[in-house]
C-alpha angles and dihedrals in degrees: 000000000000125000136254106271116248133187114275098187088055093057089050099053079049101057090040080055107055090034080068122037129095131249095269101051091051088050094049081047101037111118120191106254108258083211096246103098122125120300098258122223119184122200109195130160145121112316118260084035084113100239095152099060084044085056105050086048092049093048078053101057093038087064085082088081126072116271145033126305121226118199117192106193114198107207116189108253121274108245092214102044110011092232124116116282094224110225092126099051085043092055090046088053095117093058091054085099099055111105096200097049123067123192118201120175116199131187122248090226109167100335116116129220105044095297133103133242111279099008100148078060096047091049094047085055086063091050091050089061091046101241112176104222128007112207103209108201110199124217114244109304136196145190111327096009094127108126095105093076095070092061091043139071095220133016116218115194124196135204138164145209105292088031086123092112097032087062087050097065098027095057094083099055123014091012087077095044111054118101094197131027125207122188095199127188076052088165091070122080117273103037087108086053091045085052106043091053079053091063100042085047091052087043097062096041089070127211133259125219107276091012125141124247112219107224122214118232133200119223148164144164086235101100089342086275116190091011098124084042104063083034092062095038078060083050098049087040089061100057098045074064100059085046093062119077100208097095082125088052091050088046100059096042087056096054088045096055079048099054089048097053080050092060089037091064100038090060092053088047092056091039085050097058101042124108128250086249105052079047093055088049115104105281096244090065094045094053084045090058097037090052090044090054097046085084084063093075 
């Protein structure tokens, strides 16, 4: 069934709206969540990884199910102009069409961790058109750049042939995280070898009773393979969710992750604003000041 129409160029005068306001302005619009937004769905990893063209053929098979499809696609920042460079919204070009699929691309800006300033805004503006789903695509992420899976449902992370050394160092951080792991570009040599060191990770880590097990999915661009795959381990992964009774839990995890990008952005606000000469002042005087204007958001 296809639903209702809405207006695409409100939401993205919306979404041009809240990427750019300030924290003052978030908190004066801020609305507590009724519970019922898009089923959010984050794909993060490494860049290159080629979590954009991922993107644009899971939004396509998810089109099986009733509903619109949102995609929030996170571009590093330009370094000339701030805005978002735009790969991801060129190689999703083939989805423009859809009507019941809209792309966004947003820049990264100052936020940290692969996301973008004011996402838990930007995400709620998707929940306010009823969209069904919001696929959330993460900029290139490292280590200990995590943070995305308390604003979303379920954490894809995606890896490629050659990613030995990015699990490595990942496995400390994201690698723990993810409830669901991808080896993309599987046509080229190595994604059996990616995948193997997967399941000798998730073999030491262990499982607790109830817990879910992350499954590792093979996938590549090359006749959509592993697509309905991934697709259906989305599907199991939501309801092992309904089946948990911690919606309060996740709740209050989410509006804490959301509280903390708030004060993140406040401080470089105030760090922004502040002249060459309180910056050249002794470090313990500009915290000082930048603690005493915060209340100023």
């Amino acid at each position: 069934m296809t639903p209702d129409p809405f207006d695409r160029r409100r939401l993205a005068r919306r979404l041009t709206q809240v990427a750019n306001t300030t924290v003052a302005h978030a908190l004066a619009g801020a609305a507590r969540p009724d519970g019922n937004g898009a089923r959010r769905i984050a794909l993060t990893g490494a860049p290159g990884a080629g979590k954009s063209t991922l993107a644009g053929a899971l939004a396509r098979e998810r089109l099986r199910h009733p509903g619109r499809i949102g995609i929030l696609a996170i571009d590093p920042s330009s370094p000339l102009t701030g805005g978002a460079i735009l790969g991801d919204r060129i190689r999703m070009a083939a989805l423009a069409e859809e009507p019941r699929i809209y792309i966004r691309s947003i820049a990264s800006r100052t936020a940290a961790a692969g996301l973008a300033d004011n996402l838990p805004d930007l995400l709620a503006a998707f929940d306010a058109e009823s969209f069904t789903e919001t696929i959330v695509e993460t900029a290139g992420v490292g280590q200990t750049e995590y943070e995305i899976r308390h604003l979303v449902d379920t954490t894809v992370l995606v890896l490629m042939p050659g990613a030995g050394d990015q699990i490595q160092l990942m496995k400390s951080g994201i690698m723990e995280t993810a409830d669901i792991y991808v080896v993309n570009k599987a046509d080229l040599d190595g994604a059996d070898r990616v995948a193997a060191e997967l399941r000798a990770i998730a073999g030491l880590s262990g499982a607790r009773p109830r817990s879910w097990v992350s499954p590792i999915v093979l996938t590549s661009a090359v006749g959509e393979r592993g697509i309905a795959e991934l697709s259906q381990a989305i599907d199991a992964h939501t309801s092992w969710h309904l089946e948990r009774a911690d919606k309060g839990e996740r709740e209050a995890a989410r509006r804490a992750c959301h509280v903390r990008i708030l004060i993140e952005c406040r401080v470089r606000e105030v760090v922004s604003e502040m002249t060459v000469a309180e910056l050249g002042a002794p470090i313990a005087d500009v915290y000082a000041k930048v603690v005493a204007r915060l209340p100023g958001g």
